[in-house]
VOGU-3710 file (C-alpha; in Angstrom, 3 decimals, decimal comma):
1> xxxxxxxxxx> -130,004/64,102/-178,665  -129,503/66,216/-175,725  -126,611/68,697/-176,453  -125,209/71,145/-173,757  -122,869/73,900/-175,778  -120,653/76,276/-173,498  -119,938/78,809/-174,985  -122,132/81,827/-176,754  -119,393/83,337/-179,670  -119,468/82,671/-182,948
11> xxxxxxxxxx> -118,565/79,130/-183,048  -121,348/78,661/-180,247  -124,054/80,418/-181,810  -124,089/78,762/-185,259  -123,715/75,417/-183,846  -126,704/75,951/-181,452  -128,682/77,132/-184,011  -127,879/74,525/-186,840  -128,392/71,216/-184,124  -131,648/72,576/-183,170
21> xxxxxxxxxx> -132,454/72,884/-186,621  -131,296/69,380/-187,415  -133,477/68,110/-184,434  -131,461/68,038/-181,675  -132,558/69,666/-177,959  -129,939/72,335/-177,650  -129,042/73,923/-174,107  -126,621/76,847/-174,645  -124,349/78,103/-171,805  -122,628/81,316/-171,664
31> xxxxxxxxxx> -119,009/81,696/-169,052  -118,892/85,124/-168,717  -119,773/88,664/-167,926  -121,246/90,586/-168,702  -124,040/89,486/-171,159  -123,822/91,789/-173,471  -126,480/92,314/-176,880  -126,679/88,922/-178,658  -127,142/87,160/-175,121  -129,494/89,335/-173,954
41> xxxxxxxxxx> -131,472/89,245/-177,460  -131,301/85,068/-177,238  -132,281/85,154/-173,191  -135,940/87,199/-174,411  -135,988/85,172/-177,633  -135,005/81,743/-177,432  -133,879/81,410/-181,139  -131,285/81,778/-183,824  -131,706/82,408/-187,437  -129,037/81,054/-189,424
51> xxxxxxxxxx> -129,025/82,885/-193,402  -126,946/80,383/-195,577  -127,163/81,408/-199,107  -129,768/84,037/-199,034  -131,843/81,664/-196,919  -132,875/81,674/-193,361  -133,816/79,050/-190,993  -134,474/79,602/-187,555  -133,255/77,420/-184,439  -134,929/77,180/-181,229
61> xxxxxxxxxx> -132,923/77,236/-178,448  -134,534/74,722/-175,578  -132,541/76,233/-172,183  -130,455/79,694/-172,417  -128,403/79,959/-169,036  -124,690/80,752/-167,229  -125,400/77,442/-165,087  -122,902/74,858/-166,446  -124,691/72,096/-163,624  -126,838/71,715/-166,930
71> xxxxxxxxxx> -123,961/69,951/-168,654  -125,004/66,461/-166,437  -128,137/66,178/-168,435  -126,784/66,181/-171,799  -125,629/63,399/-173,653  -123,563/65,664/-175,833  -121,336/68,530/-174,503  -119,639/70,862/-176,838  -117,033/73,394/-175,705  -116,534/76,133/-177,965
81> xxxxxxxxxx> -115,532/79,343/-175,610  -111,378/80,312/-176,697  -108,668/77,662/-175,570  -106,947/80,707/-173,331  -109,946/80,329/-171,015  -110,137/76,381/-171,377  -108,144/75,280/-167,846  -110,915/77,695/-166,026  -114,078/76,238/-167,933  -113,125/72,594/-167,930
91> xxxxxxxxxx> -112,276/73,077/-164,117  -115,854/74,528/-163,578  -117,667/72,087/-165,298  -115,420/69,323/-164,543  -117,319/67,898/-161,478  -120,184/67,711/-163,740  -118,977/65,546/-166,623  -119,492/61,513/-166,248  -117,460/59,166/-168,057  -120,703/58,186/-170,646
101> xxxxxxxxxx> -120,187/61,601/-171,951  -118,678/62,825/-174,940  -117,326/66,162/-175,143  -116,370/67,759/-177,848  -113,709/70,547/-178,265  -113,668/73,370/-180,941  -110,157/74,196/-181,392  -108,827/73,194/-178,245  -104,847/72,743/-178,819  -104,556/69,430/-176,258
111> xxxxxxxxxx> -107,347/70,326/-173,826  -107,869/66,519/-173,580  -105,174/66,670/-170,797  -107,140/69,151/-169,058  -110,119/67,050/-168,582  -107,629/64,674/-166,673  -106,495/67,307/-164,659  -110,335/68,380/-163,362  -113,074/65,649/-163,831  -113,991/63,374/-161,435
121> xxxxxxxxxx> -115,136/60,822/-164,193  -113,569/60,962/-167,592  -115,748/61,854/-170,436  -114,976/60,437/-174,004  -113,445/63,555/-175,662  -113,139/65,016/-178,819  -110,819/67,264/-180,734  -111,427/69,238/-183,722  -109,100/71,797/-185,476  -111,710/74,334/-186,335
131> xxxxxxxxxx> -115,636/74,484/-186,383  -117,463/73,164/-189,350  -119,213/76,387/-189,480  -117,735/79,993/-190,441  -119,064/83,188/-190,315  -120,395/86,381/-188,278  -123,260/86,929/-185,483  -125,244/89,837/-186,435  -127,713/91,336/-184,365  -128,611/94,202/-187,104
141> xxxxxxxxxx> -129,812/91,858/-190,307  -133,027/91,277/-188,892  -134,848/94,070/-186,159  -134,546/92,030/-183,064  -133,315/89,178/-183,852  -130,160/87,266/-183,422  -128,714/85,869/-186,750  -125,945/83,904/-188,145  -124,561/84,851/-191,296  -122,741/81,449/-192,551
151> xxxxxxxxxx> -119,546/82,516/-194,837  -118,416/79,052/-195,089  -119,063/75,431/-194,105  -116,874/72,424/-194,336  -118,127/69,436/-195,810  -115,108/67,462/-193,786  -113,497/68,775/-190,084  -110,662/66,182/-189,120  -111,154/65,078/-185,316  -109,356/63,058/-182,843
161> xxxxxxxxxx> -110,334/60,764/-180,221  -109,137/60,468/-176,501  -110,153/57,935/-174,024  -112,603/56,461/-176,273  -113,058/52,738/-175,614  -115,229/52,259/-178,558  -114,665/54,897/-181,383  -116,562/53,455/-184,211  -119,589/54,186/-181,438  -118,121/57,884/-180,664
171> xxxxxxxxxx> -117,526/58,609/-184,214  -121,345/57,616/-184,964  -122,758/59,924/-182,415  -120,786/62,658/-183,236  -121,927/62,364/-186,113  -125,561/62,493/-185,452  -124,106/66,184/-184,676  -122,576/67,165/-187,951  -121,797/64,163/-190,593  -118,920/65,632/-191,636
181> xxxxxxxxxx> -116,985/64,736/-188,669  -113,844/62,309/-189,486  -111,133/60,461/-187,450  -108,444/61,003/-188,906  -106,213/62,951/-186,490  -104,434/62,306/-182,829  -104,217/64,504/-180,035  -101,276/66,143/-180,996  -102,309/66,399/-185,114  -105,556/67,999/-183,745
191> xxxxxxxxxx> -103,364/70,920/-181,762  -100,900/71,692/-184,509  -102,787/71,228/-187,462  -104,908/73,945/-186,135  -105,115/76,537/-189,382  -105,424/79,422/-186,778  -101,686/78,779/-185,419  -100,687/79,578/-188,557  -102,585/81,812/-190,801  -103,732/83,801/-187,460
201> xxxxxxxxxx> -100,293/84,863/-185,980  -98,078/85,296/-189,011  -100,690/87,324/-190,894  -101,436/89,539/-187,483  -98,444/89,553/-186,006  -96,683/91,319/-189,076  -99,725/93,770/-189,512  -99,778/95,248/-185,744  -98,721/98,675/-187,141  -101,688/98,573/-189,952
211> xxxxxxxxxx> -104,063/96,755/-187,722  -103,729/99,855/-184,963  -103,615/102,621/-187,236  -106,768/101,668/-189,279  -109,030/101,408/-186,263  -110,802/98,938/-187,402  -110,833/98,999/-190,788  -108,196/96,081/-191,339  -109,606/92,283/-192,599  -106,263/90,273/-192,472
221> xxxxxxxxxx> -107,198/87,523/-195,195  -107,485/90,191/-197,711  -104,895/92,247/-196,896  -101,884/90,415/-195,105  -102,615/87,613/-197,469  -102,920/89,364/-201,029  -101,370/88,364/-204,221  -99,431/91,053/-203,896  -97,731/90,003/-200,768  -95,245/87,082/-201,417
231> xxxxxxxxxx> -93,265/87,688/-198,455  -95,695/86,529/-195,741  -96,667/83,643/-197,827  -93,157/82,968/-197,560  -93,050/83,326/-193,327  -96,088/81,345/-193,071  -94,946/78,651/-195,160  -91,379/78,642/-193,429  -93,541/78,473/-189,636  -96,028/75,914/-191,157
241> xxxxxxxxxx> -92,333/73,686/-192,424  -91,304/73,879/-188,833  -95,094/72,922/-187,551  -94,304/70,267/-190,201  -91,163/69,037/-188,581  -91,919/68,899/-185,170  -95,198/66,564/-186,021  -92,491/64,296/-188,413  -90,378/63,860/-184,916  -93,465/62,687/-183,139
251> xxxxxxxxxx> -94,304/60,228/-185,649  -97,576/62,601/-186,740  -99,153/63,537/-189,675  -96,795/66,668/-191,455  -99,933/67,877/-193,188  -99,199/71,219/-194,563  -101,105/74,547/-193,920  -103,362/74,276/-196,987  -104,443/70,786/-197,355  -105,491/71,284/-193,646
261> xxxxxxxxxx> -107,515/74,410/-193,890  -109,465/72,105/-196,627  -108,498/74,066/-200,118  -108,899/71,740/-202,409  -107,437/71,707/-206,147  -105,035/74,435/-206,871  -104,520/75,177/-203,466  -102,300/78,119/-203,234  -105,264/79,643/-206,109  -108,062/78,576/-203,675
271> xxxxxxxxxx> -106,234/80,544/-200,554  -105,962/83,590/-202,858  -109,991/83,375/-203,742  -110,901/82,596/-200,022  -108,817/85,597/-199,029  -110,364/87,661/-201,546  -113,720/86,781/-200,841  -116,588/89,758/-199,915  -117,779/86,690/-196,602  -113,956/87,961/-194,916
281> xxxxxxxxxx> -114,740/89,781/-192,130  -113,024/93,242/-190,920  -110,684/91,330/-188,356  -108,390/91,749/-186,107  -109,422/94,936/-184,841  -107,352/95,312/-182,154  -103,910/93,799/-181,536  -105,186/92,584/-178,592  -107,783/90,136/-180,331  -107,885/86,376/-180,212
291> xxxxxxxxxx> -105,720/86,350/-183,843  -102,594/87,049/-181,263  -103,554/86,678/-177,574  -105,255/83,382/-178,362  -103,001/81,558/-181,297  -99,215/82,821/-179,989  -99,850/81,912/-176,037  -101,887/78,192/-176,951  -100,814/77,158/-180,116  -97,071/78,666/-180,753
301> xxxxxxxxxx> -96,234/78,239/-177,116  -97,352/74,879/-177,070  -95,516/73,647/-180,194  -92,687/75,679/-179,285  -92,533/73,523/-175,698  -93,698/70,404/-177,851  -90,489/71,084/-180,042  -87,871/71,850/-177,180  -88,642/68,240/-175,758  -88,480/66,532/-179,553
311> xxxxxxxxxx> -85,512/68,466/-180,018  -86,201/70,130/-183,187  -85,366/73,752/-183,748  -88,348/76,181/-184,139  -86,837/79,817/-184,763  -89,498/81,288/-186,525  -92,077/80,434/-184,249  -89,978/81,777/-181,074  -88,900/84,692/-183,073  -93,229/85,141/-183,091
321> xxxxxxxxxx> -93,459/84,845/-179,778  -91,057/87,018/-178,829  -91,889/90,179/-181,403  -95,728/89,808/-180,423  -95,017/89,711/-176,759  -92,794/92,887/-177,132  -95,137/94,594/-178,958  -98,462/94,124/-176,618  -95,557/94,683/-173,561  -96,881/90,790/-172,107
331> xxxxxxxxxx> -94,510/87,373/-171,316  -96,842/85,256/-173,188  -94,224/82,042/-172,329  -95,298/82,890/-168,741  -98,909/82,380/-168,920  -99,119/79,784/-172,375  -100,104/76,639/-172,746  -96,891/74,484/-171,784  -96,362/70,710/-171,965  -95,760/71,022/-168,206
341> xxxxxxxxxx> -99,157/73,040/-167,350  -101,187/70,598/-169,520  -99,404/67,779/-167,516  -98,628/66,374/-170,727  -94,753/65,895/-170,295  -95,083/62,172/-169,928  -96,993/61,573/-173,008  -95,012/63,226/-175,056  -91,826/61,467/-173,582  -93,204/58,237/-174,202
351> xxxxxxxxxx> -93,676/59,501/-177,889  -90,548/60,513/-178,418  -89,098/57,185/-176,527  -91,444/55,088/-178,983  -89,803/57,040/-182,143  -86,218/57,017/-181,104  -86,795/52,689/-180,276  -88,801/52,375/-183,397  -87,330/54,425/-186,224  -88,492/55,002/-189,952
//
C-alpha cells in the first residue's frame, strides 16, 4: 500500500519505519523548519532502524520530502505532527486529499471537523487516541544512523471512524497498517479518552517548579507519578471523573484513565511498574513542552468548551488551565481548540438534543 506520513517526530518515525518493514511503500513528509539532525540523517540515508528487544530491523524509506502535493498519490495518509499545529497542516494539504482516501490521525482531539473545514473532497478519516508505537528517536545508538528505540507497543489502539460509508472496508485497510487497530470509539471518545489529557497535564502541570529547576533532568512518569505520591493520583483521578462525566452527558463511553491507557490486570499496580520502568524517558524538559502547550490548549480546552455546552461542571480542569496559563504568562482559552473554532457547535448540540429527547 502506498502510505504518505506527515509528520517526522517520534510518532512519525517509528511508524515509517515499521510499515516499510511490514511491506508497505512509505513516503514521509516533514512541516517544518528547520530540518534539523534526524531529518537531515534520513534525507542522505533513506532508512530507519527500529531496535525492539535488543533487535534491529531496518526500514527503507521510498520518498523523504517537505512537499505535502505527495499526499494525492497515496492510498493511505497518516498525520502524526502535534494537534496544536493540526488547523495549519490539514489546511495545507487539504486541497490534496480526495474523498477515496483514508486519513488517519495520531492523537488528534476532533480534527475530523477540520478536514470539513479545508478539503475540497472529504477523505474517510480516522481517529486514534495514541500511536501504537512508544519510544525515543536516537541518532547516537548507531554512528550515522537514525534509530528507533521501541519502549512499548500496543497490541490494541481504540479508533473511530468519520465519514466512512463502509467501515468494515476502512477498518480492513487500516488494518493492513497495524492489526491492532479497533473500532470501538466515536469522535468525541477518541478526543477525551486521549491518555495524554490526563496523565500529561496533571503530572506536568504540578511539577513546573521541579521540571525548571532540574534542567532537564526530570522524567514525569517516575517522578510525578511515584508510589510515594498519592496526592496527584488523587488530582488525576478527580480530572479523569470529570472527563468521565462530561462523556456520560454525551451519551459516550466514561472509560476511565487506566483501562484506556491499556493496563491490564491490577491496573493501578501496572501504572506504578510502567512509571517505574528504565524505557521512561527524561521528559518534560521544559515547561514549555508538548506535556502542557499541547494537552491544556487541545485537549482541556476542548473538553472544558465540550462541558460548558453539556452543562456539566469541570473545576479541576479550568482550575488547570488557568494555573498553567499563569505560570508560562499565555491565555491558552484564546488560542485552544474550541467547539466554535472546530465548527463543531452543531454536532455537539444535536448530541446533547438526542440525550435530553432520549434519556437513560
Amino acid at each position: 500500500m502506498n502510505v504518505a506520513i506527515i509528520g517526522c517526530g517520534n510518532v512519525g518515525v517509528s511508524i515509517a519505519a515499521d510499515l516499510s518493514i511490514r511491506g508497505h511503500n512509505v513516503s514521509l513528509i516533514k512541516t517544518s523548519f528547520p530540518n534539523g539532525p534526524v531529518f537531515d540523517r534520513l534525507l542522505e540515508k533513506k532508512r530507519i532502524l527500529i531496535k525492539e528487544n535488543g533487535t534491529y530491523s531496518t526500514g527503507i524509506i521510498g520518498n523523504i520530502s517537505h512537499d505535502l502535493c505527495s499526499v494525492s498519490d497515496s492510498e493511505m495518509v497518516i498525520l502524526t505532527t502535534q494537534s496544536t499545529y493540526h488547523d495549519r497542516v490539514i489546511g495545507d494539504m487539504g486541497k490534496y486529499l480526495r474523498k477515496n482516501q483514508t486519513v488517519v490521525c495520531i492523537c488528534s482531539y476532533m480534527s475530523s471537523f477540520y478536514f470539513m473545514k479545508h478539503c475540497y473532497e472529504l477523505p474517510v478519516i480516522v481517529e486514534t487516541t495514541g500511536p501504537y508505537l512508544e519510544g525515543r528517536t536516537d541518532v547516537c545508538d548507531i554512528p550515522e544512523e537514525v534509530v528507533f528505540r521501541v519502549g512499548c507497543r500496543l497490541s490494541k489502539v481504540p479508533v473511530s471512524l468519520f465519514n466512512s460509508c463502509d467501515p468494515c472496508e476502512t477498518m480492513r485497510k487500516i488494518q493492513e497498517l497495524y492489526p491492532g487497530f479497533v473500532c470501538e470509539y466515536n469522535t468525541i471518545e477518541s478526543a477525551l479518552l486521549n491518555p495524554n489529557m490526563v496523565l500529561h497535564t496533571v503530572g506536568s502541570i504540578m511539577s513546573i517548579p521541579r521540571i525548571e529547576y532540574s534542567d532537564g533532568d526530570f522524567c514525569m512518569y517516575r517522578e510525578a507519578y511515584s508510589r510515594k505520591n498519592k496526592s496527584i493520583v488523587r488530582l488525576m483521578l478527580a480530572l479523569d471523573k470529570e472527563k468521565m462525566d462530561v462523556l456520560k452527558s454525551l451519551r459516550c463511553k466514561p472509560v476511565d484513565i487506566l483501562t484506556a491507557s491499556g493496563f491490564l490486570g491490577d491496573k493501578v499496580e501496572s501504572f506504578y511498574k510502567y512509571s517505574e520502568s528504565e524505557d521512561r524517558a527524561k521528559s518534560p524538559s521544559s515547561v514549555t513542552s508538548r506535556y502542557i502547550t499541547e494537552d491544556v490548549p487541545q485537549g482541556l480546552v476542548l473538553m472544558e468548551s465540550i462541558a460548558i455546552r453539556a452543562g456539566v461542571s469541570v473545576p479541576i480542569a479550568s482550575s488547570l488551565i488557568n494555573i498553567s496559563g499563569a505560570a508560562l504568562g499565555c491565555d491558552f482559552r484564546s488560542t485552544g481548540r474550541t467547539l466554535a473554532r472546530l465548527g463543531a457547535t452543531g454536532f455537539i448540540d444535536s448530541i446533547i438534543d438526542n440525550a435530553h429527547e432520549c434519556p437513560e
